[in-house]
C-alpha positions as CSV (number, residue, x, y, z in Angstrom):
1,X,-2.4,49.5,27.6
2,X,-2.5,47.3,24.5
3,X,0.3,44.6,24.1
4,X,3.2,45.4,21.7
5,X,3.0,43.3,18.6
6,X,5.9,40.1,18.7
7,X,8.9,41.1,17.4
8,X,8.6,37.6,14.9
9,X,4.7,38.0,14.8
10,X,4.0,36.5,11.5
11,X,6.1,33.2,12.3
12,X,5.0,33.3,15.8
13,X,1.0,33.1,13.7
14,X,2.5,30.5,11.6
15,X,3.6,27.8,14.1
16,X,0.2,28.3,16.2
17,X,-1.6,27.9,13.3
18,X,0.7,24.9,12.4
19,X,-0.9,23.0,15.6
20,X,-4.3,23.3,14.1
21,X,-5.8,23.7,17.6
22,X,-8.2,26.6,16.9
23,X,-11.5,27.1,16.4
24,X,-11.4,22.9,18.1
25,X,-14.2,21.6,20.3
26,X,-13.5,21.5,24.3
27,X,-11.8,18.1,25.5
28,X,-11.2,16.5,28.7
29,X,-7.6,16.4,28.1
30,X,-7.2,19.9,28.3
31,X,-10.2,20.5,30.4
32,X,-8.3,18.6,32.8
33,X,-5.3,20.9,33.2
34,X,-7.0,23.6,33.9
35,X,-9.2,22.5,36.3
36,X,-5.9,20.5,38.1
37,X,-4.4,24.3,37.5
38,X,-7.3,26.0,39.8
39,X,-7.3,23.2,42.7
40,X,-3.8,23.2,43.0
41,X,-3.1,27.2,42.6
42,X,-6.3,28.0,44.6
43,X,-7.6,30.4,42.3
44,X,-11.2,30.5,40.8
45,X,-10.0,31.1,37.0
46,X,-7.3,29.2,35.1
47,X,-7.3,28.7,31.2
48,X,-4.9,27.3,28.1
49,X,-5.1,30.4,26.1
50,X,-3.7,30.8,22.4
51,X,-2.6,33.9,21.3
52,X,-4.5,34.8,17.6
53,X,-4.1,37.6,15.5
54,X,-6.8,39.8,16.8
55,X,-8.4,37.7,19.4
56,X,-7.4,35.7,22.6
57,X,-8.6,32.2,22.1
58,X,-9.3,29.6,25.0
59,X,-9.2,26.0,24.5
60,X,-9.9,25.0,27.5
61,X,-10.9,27.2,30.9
62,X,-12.5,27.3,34.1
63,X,-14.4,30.3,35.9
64,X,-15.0,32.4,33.1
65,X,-17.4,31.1,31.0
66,X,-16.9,31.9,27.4
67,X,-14.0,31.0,24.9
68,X,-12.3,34.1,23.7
69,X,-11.7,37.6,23.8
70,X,-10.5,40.3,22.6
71,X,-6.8,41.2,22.0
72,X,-6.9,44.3,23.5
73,X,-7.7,43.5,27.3
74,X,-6.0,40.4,26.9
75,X,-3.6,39.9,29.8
76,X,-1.6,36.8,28.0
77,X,-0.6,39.1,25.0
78,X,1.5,41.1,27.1
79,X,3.1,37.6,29.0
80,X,3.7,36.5,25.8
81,X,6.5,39.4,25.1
82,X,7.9,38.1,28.7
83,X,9.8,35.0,29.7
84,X,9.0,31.5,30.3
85,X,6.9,32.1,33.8
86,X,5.3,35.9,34.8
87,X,3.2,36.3,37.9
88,X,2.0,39.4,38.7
89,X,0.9,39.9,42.2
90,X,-1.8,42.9,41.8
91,X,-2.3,43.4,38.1
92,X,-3.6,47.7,39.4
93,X,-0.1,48.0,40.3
94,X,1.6,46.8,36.9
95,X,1.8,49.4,34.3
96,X,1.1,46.8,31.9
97,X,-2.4,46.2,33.2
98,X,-3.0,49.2,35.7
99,X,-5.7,50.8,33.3
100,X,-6.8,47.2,31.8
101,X,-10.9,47.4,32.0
102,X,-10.7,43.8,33.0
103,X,-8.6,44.7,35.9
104,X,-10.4,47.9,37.0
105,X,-14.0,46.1,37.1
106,X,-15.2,44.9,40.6
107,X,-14.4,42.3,41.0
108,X,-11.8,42.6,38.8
109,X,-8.7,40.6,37.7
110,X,-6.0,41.6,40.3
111,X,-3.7,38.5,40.0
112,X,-2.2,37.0,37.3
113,X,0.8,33.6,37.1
114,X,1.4,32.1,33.5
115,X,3.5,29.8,32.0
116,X,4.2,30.1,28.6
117,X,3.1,27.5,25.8
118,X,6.2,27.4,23.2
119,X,6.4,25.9,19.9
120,X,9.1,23.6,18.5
121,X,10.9,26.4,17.7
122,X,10.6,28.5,20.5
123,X,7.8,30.5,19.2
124,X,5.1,31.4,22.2
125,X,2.0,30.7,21.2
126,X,0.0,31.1,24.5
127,X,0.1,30.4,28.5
128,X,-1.7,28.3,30.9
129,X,-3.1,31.0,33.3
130,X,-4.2,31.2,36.3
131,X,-6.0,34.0,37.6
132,X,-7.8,35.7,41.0
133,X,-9.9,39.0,42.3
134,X,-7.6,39.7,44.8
135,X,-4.1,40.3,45.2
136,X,-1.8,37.1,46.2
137,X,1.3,34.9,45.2
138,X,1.7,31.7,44.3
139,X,4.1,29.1,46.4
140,X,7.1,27.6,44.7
141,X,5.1,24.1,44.6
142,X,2.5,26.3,42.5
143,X,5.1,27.9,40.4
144,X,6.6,24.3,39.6
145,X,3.0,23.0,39.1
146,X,2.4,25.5,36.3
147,X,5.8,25.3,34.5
148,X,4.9,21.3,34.6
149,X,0.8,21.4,33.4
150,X,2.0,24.3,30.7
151,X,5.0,20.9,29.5
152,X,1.6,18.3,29.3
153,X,0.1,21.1,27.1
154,X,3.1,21.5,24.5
155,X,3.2,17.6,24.9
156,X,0.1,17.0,23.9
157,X,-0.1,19.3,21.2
158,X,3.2,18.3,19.4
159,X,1.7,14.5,19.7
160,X,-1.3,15.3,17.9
161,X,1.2,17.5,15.3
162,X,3.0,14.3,15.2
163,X,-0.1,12.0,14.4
164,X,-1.5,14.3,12.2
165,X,2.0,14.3,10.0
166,X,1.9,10.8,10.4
167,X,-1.1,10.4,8.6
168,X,-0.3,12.8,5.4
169,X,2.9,10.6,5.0
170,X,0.9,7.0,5.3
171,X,-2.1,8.5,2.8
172,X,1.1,9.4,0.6
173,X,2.8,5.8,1.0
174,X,-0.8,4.1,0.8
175,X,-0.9,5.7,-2.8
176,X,2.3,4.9,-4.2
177,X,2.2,1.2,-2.3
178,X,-1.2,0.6,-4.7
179,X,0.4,2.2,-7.7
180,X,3.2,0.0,-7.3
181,X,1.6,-3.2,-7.0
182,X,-0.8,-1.9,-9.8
183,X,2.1,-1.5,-11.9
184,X,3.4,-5.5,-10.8
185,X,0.6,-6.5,-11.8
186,X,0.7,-4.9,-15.2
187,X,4.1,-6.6,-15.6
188,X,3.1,-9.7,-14.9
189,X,0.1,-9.8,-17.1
190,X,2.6,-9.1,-20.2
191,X,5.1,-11.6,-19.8
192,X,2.5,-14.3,-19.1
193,X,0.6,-12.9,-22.4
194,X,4.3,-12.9,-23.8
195,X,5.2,-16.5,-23.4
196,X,3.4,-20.1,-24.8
197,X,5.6,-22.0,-21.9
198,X,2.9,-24.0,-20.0
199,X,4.3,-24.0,-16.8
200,X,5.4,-20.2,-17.1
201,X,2.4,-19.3,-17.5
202,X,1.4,-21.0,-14.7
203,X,3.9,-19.8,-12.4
204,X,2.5,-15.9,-13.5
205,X,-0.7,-16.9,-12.5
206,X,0.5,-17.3,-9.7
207,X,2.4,-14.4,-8.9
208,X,0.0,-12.4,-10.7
209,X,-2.8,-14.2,-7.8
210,X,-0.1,-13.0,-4.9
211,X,-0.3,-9.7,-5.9
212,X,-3.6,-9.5,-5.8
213,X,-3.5,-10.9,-2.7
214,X,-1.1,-8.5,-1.3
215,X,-3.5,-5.8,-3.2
216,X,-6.3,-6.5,-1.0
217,X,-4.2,-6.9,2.2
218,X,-3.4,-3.4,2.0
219,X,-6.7,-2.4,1.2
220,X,-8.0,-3.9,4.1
221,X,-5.1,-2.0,6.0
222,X,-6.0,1.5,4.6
223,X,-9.5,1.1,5.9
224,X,-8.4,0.4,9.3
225,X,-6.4,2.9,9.3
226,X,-4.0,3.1,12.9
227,X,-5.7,-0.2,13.7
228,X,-3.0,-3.0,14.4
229,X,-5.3,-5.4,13.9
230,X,-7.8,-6.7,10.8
231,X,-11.0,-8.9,10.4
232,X,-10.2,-11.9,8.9
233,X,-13.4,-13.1,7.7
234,X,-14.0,-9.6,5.5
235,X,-10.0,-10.3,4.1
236,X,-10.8,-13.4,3.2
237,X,-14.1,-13.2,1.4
238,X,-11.7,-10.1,-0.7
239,X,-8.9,-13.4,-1.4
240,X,-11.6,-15.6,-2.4
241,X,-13.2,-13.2,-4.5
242,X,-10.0,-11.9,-6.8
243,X,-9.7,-15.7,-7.2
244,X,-13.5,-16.5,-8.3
245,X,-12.3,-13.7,-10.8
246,X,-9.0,-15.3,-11.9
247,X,-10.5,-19.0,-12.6
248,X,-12.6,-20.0,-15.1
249,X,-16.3,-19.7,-15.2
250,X,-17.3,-23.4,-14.7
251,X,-15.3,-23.3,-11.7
252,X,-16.8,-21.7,-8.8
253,X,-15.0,-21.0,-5.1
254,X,-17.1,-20.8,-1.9
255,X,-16.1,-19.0,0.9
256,X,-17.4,-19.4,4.8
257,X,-15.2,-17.8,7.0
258,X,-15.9,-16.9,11.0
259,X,-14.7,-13.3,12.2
260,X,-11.4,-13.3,13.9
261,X,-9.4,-10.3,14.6
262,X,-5.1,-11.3,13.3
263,X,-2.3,-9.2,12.8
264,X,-1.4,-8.2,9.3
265,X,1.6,-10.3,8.9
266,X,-1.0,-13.3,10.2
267,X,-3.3,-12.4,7.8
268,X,-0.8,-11.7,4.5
269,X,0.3,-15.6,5.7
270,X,-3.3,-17.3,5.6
271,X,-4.0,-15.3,2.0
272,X,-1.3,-17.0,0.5
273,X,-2.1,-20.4,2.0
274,X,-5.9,-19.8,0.5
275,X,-4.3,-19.0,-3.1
276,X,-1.9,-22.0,-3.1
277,X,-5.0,-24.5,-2.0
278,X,-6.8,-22.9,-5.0
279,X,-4.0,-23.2,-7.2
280,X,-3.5,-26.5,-6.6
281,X,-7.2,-27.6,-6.6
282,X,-7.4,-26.4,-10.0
283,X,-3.7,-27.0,-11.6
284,X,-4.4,-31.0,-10.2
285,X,-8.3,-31.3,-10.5
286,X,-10.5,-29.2,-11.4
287,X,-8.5,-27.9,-14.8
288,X,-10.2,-31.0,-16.1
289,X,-13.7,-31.2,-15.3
290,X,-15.9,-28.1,-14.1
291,X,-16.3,-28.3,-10.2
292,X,-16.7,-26.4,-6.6
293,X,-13.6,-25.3,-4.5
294,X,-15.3,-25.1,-0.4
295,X,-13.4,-22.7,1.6
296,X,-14.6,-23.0,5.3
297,X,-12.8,-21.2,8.3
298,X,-13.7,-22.0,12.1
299,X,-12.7,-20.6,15.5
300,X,-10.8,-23.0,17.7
301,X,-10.1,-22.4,21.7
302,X,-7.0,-19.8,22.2
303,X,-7.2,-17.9,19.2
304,X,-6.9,-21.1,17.1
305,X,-8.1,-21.5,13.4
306,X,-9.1,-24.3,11.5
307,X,-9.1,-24.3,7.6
308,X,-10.4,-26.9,5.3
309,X,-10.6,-26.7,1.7
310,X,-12.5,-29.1,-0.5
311,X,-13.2,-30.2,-4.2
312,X,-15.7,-32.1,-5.7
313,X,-13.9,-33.4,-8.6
314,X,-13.4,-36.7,-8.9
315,X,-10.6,-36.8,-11.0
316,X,-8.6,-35.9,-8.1
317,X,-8.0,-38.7,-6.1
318,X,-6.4,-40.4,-9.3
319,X,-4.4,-37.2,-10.1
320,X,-2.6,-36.4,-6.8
321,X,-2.5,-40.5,-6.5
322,X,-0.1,-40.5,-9.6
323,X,2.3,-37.7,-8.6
324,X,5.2,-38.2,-6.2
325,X,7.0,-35.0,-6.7
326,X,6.2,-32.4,-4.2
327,X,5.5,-29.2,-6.3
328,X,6.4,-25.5,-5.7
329,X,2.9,-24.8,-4.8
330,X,2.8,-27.7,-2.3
331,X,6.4,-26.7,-0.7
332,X,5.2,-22.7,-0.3
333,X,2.0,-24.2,1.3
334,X,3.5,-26.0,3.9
335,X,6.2,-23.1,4.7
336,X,3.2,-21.1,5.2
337,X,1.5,-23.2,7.7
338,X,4.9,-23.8,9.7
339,X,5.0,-19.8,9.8
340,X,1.8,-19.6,11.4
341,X,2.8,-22.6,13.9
342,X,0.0,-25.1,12.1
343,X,-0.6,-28.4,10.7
344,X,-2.0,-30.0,7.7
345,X,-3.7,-33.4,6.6
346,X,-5.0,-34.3,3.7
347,X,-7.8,-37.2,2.2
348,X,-9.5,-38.1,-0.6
349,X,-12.5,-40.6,-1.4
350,X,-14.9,-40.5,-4.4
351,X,-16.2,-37.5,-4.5
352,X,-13.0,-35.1,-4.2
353,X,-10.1,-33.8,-2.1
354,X,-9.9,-32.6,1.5
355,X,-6.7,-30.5,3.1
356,X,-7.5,-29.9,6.9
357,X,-5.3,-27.1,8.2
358,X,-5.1,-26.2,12.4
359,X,-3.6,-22.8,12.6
360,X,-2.7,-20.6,16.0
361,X,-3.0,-16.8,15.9
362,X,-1.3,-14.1,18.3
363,X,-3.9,-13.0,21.2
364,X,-5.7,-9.7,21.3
């Protein structure tokens, strides 16, 4: 006989649909089960089943050979109206399945043991199944063995419910993050275009150079999507880009970085030590003769990084000579490097500036 209709049918629909599991390619995770299932039940068929409207799907199965059926010689639509675990011993003696073609064939199916796959919400949307052409019963270690493979199922699909939530709610805080630092940035441009104070102006630039900085850091981020880790030669050819674009156009900044792969927090830490060396190179040299600003990054032994920023102008010597007062941009520099567990050194000759920077990043 055909299986009654679920008393909650259209929710019962609604949360298997909510897994997004159908109509899905065959995977080894699943694949897995059911083959564990067989071995360990002794049966030649076993299958993780979904209930659809209209059809019996399989995502995964062994010994039969194709990946759905019908709903009307499905076995699993009447288990589903059950309780958590059903065996049926010979399927021609259940009044469920006695005139079931699949059951009446030769060889037919004649045993049947499923555990139920339940939603969230108690909803069942399936069984694992095992399945035999002869009449038999399953030990208690089989029973137990079922009930547990049917849990990895449910486990596994709530995970992957999980991930994929996850991901609608980062896409959604990835847009209003860049809205909000797009807005920031909007700010800042009109109080700087708002004020003739020198030095306020100078400290906007600088914010206004963070926050680009903080711009591309997420960027970098979104394309990595769950990755825990960036590339920091890519981030910082983006930081020494947005500041090319902020300085004028007789002063030009060179980047050569090596890959490394650094945490976020690392790299957030080195982009702000890149825009304070500009900053400073400009604010205490080159804002008064056109000139170069070097950028070059090497790997060092044990995830160690060595920075070193130069300037050909040769004002600069003469400059920084003159000035004893340690600046804000100076003070945030050095904070930076401590953060990152570095050191700095600093020369000068003829021809420019030099700051020499040894940083040491977290392992893989």
């Amino acid at each position: 006989m055909k299986a009654k209709t679920h008393p909650f049918e259209a929710a019962r629909l609604a949360a298997l649909r909510a897994y997004d599991i159908l109509d899905t390619p065959a995977e080894k995770d699943f694949d897995d089960i059911v083959s564990l299932a067989s071995q360990i039940c002794e049966t030649p068929i076993s299958v993780v089943n979904f209930i659809d409207e209209g059809r019996q799907w399989f995502k995964a199965e062994t010994g039969l050979g194709v990946r759905e059926t019908p709903l009307e010689t499905s076995l699993c639509a009447h288990v589903i109206l059950e309780d958590e675990f059903v065996e049926i011993p010979d399927t021609q003696a259940d009044p469920r399945m006695c005139d079931n073609p699949l059951c009446l064939t030769d060889p037919g199916l004649r045993f049947y043991a499923g555990a139920l796959l339940k939603s969230k919400d108690g909803f069942p949307i399936g069984t694992l199944c095992v399945l035999d052409n002869k009449p038999r019963t399953l030990t208690p270690l089989q029973r137990d063995t079922l009930r547990i493979l049917a849990a990895q199922v449910m486990t596994q699909l709530d995970l992957r419910a999980y991930i994929a939530i996850e991901k609608t709610l980062r896409s959604e805080i990835d847009h209003r993050v860049k809205n909000s630092l797009q807005v920031v940035g909007a700010f800042v441009s009109l109080e700087k275009n708002a004020t003739q104070d020198k030095d306020a102006r100078s400290s906007l630039d600088r914010v206004a150079q963070h926050v680009n900085t903080v711009a591309a850091l997420h960027d970098h981020l979104t394309v990595a999507g769950q990755s825990e880790r960036l590339d920091l030669q890519s981030y910082l050819d983006r930081v020494v880009a947005l500041n090319d674009q902020a300085l004028p156009a007789n002063i030009t900044i060179a980047g050569d970085f090596e890959p490394l792969s650094v945490l976020p927090r690392e790299a957030a830490i080195l982009g702000t030590i890149v825009n304070e060396l500009v900053a400073n190179a400009y604010k205490h040299s080159l804002s008064h003769a056109p000139g170069t600003i070097s950028l070059v990054g090497r790997r060092l032994p044990a995830t160690g990084y060595r920075l070193t920023c130069t300037d050909d102008a040769k004002l600069l010597a003469v400059a920084k000579a003159s000035s004893g007062r340690v600046g804000l941009g100076l003070q945030i520099l050095r904070a930076s490097v401590r953060q990152l567990g570095g050191t700095m050194s600093a020369d000068q000759d003829d021809t420019g500036y030099c700051t020499r920077i040894k940083l040491q990043f977290a392992g893989e």
